[in-house]
N, CA, C and O of each residue as an XYZ file, in Angstrom:
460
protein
N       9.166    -19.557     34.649
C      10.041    -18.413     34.739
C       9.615    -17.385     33.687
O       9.287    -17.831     32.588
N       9.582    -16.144     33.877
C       9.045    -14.981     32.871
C       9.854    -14.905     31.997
O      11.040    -14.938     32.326
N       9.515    -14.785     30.665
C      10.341    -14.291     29.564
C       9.771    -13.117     28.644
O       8.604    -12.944     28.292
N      10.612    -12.551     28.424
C      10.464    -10.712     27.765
C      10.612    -10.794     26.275
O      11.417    -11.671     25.963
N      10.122    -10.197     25.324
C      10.367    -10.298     24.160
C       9.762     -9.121     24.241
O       9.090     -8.687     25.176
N      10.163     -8.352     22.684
C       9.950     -7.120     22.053
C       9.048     -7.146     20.475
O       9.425     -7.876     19.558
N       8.187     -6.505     20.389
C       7.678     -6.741     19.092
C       7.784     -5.188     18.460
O       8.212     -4.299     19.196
N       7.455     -4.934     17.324
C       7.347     -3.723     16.924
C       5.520     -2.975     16.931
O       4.816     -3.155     17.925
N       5.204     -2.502     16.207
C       3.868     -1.529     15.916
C       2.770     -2.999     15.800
O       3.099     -4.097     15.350
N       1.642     -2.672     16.261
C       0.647     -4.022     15.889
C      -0.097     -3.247     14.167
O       0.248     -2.252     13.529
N      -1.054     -4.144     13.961
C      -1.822     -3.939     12.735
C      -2.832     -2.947     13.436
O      -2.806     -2.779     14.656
N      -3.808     -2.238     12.525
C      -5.098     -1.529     13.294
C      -6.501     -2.643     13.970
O      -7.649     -2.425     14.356
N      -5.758     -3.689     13.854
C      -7.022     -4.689     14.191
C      -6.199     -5.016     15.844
O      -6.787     -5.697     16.684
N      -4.997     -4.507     16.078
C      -4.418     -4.739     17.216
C      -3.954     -6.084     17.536
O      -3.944     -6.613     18.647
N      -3.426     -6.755     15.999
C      -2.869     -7.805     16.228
C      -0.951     -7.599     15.587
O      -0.543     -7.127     14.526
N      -0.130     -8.222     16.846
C       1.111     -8.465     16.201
C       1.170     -9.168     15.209
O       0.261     -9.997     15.259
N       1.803     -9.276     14.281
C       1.553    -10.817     13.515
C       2.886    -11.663     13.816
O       2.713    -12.817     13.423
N       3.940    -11.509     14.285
C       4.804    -11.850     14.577
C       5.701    -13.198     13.719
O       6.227    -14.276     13.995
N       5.547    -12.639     12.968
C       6.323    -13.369     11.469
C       7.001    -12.100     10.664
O       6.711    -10.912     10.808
N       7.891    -12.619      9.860
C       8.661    -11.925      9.065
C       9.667    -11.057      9.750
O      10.326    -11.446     10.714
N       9.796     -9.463      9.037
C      10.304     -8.518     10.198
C       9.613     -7.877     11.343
O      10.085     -6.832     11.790
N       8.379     -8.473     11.945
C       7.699     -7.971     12.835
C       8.290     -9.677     13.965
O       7.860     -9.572     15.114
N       8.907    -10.677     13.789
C       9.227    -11.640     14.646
C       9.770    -11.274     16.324
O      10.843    -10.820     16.723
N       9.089    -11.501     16.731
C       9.352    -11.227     18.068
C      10.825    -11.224     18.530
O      11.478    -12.194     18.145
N      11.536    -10.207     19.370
C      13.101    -10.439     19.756
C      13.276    -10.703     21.006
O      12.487    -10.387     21.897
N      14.397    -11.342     21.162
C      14.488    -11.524     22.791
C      15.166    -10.441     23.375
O      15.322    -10.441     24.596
N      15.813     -9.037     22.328
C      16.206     -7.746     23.020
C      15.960     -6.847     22.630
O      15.875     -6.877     21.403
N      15.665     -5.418     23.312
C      14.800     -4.346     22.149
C      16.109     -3.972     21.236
O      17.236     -4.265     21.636
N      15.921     -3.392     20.148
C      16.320     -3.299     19.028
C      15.404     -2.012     18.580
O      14.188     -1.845     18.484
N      16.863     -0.953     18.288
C      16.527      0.428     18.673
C      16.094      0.463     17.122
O      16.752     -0.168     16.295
N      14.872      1.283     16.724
C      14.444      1.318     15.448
C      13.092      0.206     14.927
O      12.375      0.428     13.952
N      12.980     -1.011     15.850
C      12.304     -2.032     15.461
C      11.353     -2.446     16.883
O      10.194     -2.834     16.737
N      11.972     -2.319     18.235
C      11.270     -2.399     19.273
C      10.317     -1.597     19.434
O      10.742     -0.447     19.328
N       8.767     -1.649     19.726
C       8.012     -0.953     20.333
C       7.274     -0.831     21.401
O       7.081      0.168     22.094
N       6.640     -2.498     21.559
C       6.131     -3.056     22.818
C       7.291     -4.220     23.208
O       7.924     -4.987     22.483
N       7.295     -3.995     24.829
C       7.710     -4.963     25.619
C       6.644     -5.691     25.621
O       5.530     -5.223     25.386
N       6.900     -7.095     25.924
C       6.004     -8.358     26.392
C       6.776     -8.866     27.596
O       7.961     -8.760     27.911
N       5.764     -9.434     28.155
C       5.895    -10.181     29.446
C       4.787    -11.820     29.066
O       3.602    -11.931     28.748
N       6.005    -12.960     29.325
C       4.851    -13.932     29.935
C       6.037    -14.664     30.683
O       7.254    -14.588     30.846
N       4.646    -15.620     31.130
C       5.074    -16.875     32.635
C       6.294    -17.826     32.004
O       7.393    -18.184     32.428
N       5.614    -18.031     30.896
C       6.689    -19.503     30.005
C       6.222    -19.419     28.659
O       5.218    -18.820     28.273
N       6.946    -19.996     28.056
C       7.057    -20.475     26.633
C       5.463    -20.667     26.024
O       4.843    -19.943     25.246
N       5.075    -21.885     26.671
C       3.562    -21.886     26.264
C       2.170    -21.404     26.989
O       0.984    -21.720     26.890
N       2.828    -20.604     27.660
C       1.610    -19.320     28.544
C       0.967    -18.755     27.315
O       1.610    -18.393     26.330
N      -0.282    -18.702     27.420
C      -1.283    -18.217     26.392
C      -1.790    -16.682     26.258
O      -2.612    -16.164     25.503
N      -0.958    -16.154     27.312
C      -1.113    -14.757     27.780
C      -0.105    -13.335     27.854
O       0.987    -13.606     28.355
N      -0.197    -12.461     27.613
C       0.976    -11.926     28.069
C       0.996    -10.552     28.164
O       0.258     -9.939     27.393
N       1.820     -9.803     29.102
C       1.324     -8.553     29.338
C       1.869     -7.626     28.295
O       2.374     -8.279     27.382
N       1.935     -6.448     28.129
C       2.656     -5.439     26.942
C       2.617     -4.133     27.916
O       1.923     -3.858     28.895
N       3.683     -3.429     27.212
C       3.910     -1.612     27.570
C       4.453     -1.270     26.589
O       5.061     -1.934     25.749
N       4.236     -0.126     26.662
C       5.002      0.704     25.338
C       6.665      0.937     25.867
O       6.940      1.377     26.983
N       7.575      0.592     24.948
C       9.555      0.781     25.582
C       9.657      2.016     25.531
O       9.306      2.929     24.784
N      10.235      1.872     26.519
C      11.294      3.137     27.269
C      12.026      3.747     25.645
O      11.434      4.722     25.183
N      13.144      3.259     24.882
C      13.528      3.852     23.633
C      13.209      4.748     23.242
O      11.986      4.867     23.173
N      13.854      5.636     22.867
C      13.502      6.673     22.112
C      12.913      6.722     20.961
O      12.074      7.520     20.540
N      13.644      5.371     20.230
C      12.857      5.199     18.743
C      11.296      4.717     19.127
O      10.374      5.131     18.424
N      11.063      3.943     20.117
C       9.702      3.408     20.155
C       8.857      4.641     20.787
O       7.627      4.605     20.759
N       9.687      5.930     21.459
C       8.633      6.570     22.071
C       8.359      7.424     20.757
O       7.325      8.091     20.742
N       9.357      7.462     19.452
C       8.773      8.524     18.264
C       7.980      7.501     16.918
O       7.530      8.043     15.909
N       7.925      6.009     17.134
C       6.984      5.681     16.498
C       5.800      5.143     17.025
O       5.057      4.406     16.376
N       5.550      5.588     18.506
C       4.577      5.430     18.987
C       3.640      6.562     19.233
O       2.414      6.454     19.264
N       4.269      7.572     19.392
C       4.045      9.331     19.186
C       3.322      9.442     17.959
O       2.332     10.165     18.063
N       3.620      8.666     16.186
C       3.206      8.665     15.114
C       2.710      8.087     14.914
O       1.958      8.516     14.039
N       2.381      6.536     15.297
C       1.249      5.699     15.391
C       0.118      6.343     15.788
O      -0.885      6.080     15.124
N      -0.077      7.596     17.254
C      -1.246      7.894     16.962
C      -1.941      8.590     15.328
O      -3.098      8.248     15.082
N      -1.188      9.578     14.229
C      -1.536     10.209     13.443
C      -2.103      8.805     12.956
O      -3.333      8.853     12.983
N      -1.619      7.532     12.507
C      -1.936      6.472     11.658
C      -2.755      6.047     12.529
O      -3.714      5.716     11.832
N      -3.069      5.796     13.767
C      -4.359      5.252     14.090
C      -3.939      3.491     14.995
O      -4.614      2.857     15.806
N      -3.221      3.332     14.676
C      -2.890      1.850     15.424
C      -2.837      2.134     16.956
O      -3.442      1.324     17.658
N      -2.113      3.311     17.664
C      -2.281      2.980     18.714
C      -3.442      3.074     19.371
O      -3.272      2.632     20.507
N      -4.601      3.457     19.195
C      -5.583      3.362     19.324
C      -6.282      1.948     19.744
O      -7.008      1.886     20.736
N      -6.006      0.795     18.902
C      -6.054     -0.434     18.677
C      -5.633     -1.217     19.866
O      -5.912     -2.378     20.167
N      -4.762     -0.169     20.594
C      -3.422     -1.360     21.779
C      -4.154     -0.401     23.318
O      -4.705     -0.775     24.353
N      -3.840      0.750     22.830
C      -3.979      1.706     24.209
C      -4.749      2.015     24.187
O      -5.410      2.158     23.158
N      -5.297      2.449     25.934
C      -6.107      4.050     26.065
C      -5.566      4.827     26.358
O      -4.415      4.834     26.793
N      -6.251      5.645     26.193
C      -5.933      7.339     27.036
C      -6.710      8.346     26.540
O      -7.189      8.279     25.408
N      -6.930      9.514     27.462
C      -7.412     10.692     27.710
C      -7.650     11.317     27.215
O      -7.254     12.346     27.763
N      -8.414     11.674     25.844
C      -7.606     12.830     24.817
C      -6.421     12.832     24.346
O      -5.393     12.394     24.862
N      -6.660     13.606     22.812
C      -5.538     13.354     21.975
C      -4.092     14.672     23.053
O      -4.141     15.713     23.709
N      -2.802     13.444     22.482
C      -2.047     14.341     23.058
C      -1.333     16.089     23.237
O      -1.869     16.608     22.258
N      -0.689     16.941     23.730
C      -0.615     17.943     23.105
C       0.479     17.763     22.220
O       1.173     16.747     22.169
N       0.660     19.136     21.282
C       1.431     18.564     19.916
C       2.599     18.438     20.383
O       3.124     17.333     20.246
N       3.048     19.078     20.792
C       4.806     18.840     21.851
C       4.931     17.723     22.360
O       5.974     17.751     23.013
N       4.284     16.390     22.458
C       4.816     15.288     23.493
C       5.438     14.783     22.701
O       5.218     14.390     21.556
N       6.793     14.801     23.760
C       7.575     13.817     23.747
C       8.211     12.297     23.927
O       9.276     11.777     23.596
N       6.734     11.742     24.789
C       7.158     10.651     25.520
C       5.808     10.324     25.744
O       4.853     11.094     25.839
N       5.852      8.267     25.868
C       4.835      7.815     26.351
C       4.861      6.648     27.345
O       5.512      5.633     27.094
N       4.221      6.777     28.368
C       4.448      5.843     29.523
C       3.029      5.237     29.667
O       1.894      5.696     29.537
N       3.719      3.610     30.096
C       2.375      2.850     30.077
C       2.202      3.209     31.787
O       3.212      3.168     32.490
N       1.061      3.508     32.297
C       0.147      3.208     33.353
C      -0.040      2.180     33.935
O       0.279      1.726     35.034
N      -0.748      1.753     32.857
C      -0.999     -0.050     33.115
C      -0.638     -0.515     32.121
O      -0.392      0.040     31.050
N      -0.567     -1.860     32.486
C       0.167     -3.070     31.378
C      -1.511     -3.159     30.601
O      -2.604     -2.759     31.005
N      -1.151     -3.773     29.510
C      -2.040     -4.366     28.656
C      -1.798     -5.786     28.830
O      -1.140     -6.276     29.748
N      -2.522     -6.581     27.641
C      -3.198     -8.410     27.923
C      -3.028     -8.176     26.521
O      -3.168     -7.138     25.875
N      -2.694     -9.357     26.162
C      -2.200    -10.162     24.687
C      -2.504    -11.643     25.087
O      -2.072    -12.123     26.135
N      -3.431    -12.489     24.006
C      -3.438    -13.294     23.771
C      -2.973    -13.908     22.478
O      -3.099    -13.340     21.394
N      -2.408    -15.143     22.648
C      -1.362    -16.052     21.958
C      -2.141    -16.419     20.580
O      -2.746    -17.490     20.616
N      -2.190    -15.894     19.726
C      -2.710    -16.566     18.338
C      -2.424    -17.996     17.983
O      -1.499    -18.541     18.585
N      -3.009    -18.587     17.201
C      -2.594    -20.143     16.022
C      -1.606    -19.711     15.778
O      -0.533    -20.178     16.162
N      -1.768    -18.608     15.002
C      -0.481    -18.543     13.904
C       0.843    -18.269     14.597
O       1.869    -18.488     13.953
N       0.964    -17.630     16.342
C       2.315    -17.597     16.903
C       2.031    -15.828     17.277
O       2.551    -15.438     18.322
N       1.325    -14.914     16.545
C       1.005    -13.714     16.675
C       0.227    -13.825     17.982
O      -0.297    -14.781     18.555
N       0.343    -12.379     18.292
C      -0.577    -11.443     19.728
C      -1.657    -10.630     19.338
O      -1.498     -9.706     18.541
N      -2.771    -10.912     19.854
C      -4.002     -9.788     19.830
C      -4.330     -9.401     21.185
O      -4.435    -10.208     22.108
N      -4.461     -8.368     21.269
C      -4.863     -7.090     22.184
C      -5.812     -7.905     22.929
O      -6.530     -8.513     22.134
N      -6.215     -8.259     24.646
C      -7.708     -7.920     25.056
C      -7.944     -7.006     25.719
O      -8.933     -6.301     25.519
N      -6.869     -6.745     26.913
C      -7.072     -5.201     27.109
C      -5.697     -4.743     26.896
O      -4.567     -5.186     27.097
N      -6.356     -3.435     26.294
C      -5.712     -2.188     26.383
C      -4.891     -1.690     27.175
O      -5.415     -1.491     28.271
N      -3.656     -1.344     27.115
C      -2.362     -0.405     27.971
C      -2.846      0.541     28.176
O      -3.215      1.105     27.146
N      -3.095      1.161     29.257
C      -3.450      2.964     29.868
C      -1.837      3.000     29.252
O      -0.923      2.175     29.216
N      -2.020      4.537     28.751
C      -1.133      5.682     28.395
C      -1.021      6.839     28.744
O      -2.096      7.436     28.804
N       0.040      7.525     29.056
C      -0.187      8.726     29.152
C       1.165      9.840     28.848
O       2.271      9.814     29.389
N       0.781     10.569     28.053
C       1.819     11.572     26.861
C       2.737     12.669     28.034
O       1.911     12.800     28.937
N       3.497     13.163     28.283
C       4.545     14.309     28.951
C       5.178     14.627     27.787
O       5.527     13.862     26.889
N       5.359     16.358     27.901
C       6.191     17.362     27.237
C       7.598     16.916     27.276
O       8.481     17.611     26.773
């Protein structure tokens, strides 16, 4: 059965670490949610990601590009124009299951920025 969890911003190496206050939630959490996750079960080694709907995740994902992390998770097209407001995943991204309980990137979320 699929289960959803929320993580916040990854590292620039495009790994969650998912310990401490970055611990994965089972609901977004406005201020701390950034990526949705998707997997099959508990010990599925895989799992999909998008950037959340939230407002808070669409303005620290908007600022993640100046810092450079989203880069790490997503693609897309050229940098955005300075007015965007919003970011929608295209396509899902791929996360694989770390030792330590953390997610690393294999592919990349298509993105794409609207006014």
């Amino acid at each position: 059965m699929p289960k959803t969890f929320y993580l916040p911003e990854p590292n620039f190496s495009g790994i969650w670490t998912n310990t401490g206050d970055a611990a994965a939630q089972p609901e977004y959490k406005d201020g701390v949610s950034v990526f949705k996750f998707t997997v099959d079960g508990d010990d599925s080694p895989t799992a999909v990601f998008s950037v959340c709907d939230g407002e808070s995740a669409q303005r620290t994902t908007l600022a993640g590009l100046r810092r450079g992390w989203v880069n790490s998770v997503c693609h897309f097209s050229g940098f955005p124009p300075p007015n965007s407001r919003s970011v929608t995943s295209v396509t899902d991204g791929v996360a694989i299951r770390q030792e330590n309980g953390g997610w690393k990137v294999q592919v990349k979320s298509k993105v794409q920025f609207a006014t």
